[in-house]
N, C-alpha and C positions, 0 to 999 in steps of 0.2 A: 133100435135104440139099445136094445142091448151088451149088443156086439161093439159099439161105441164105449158104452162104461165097463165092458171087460178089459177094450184096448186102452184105455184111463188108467186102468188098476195095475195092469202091465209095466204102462209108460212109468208110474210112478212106483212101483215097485225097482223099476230096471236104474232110475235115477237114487233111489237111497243104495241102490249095492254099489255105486258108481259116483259116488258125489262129487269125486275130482270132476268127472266129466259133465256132472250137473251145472261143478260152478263155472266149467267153459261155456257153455250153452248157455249160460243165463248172461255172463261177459258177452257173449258173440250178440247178441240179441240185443242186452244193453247200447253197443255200442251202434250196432246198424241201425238201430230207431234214433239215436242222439244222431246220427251221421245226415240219417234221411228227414229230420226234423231241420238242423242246421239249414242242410240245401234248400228246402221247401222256405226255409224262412228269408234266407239271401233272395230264391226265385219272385217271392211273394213282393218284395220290397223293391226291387230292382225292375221286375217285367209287368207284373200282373198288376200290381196298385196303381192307379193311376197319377198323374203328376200333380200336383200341388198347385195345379194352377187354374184360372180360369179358362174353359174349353182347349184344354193341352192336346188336341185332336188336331188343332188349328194351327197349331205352335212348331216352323221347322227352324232349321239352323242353315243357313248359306254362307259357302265357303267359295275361297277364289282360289282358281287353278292355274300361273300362268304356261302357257305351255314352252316356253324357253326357257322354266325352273325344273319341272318336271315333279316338281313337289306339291301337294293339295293343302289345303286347309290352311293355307297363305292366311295372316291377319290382313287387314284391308285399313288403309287411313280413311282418314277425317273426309275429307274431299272425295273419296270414290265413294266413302256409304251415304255424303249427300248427296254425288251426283244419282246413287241408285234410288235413296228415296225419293227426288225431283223424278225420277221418269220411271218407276216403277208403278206396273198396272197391273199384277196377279199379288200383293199384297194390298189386305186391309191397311197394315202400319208397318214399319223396321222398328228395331232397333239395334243398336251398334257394344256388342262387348267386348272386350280383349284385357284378358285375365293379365294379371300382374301381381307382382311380390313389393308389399313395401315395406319401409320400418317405421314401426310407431313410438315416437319419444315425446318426455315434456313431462309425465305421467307415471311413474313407477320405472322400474328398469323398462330400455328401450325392447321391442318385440319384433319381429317379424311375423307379417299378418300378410296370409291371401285377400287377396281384393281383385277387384276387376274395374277398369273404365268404362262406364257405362253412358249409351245416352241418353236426353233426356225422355224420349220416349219407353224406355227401360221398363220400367215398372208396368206402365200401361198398357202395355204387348203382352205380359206376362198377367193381367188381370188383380195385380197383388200391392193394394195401398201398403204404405210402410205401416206400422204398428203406431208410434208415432211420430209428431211433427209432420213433415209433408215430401211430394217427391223432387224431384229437380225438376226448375222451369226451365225454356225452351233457352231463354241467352245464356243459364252457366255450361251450356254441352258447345260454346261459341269459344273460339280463340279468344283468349285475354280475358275471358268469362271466370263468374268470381269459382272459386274454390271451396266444393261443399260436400259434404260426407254424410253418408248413409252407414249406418252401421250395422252389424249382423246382432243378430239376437245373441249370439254364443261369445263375442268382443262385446259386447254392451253391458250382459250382466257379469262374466268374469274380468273383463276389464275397469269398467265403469261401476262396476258395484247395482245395477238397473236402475242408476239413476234419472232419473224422468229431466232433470232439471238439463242434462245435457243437451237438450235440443234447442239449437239456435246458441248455442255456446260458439264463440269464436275465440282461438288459439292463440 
């Protein structure tokens, strides 16, 4: 123990003769803790937490490959992800997304908003009731089926101000 708080008395004697190089060392340190906090925190959020959803253990993503494209993760219509959930026997349920861009007007200046097409199983694969109002029933995911929107929490209260009243609101 002693020979520890000689090399202490040392170390910090050798740092006041030396301060330029104290205040690198204390920069160098600074920095590779903020560096290795950063990463740990991406890591934590991305890998380690798990998904937001009900049994996300349970939860894959299938993609179509055709092999005279040579390209994977093909979108898939209407008609193939029924025919897959009519004869699909290693899922509990589907459900069908394909992300899209649209614009939203009528409301303040027009926007461009991610969205996705979802079906009406959507929700319920994923375990996650909307917050409110309710999910899509089985005929609006139907050709000529009516035209209904779900909204994300982040468009809802910077758009809509979190107004409650918009649900069931028609355009």
């Amino acid at each position: 123990m002693d020979t520890l708080v000689k090399d202490i008395r040392y170390g910090v004697r050798s740092l006041l003769k030396h301060p330029g190089f104290a205040a690198i060392a204390v920069v160098t340190l600074a920095l590779g803790i903020g560096a290795n906090t950063a990463i740990f925190s991406v890591v934590n959020a991305v890998l380690l937490r798990p998904l937001p959803f009900k049994e996300p253990d349970r939860i894959v993503m299938v993609w179509e490959r055709r092999a005279n494209s040579g390209r994977a993760n093909l979108p898939i219509s209407g008609h193939e992800f029924a025919a897959w959930r009519e004869r699909s026997q290693s899922f509990a349920s589907l459900a069908l997304i394909q992300p899209d861009g649209l614009n939203l007007t009528g409301r303040g200046d027009p926007l461009n908003v991610n969205a996705a097409r979802v079906s009406a199983d959507y929700f319920s694969v994923l375990g996650v009731p909307p917050l409110l109002g309710r999910a899509f029933a089985r005929d609006e995911d139907q050709q000529g089926g009516a035209k209904v929107v779900v909204l994300g929490h982040k468009l809802w209260t910077e758009r809509f101000g979190a107004d409650r009243g918009i649900v069931d609101r028609r355009s």
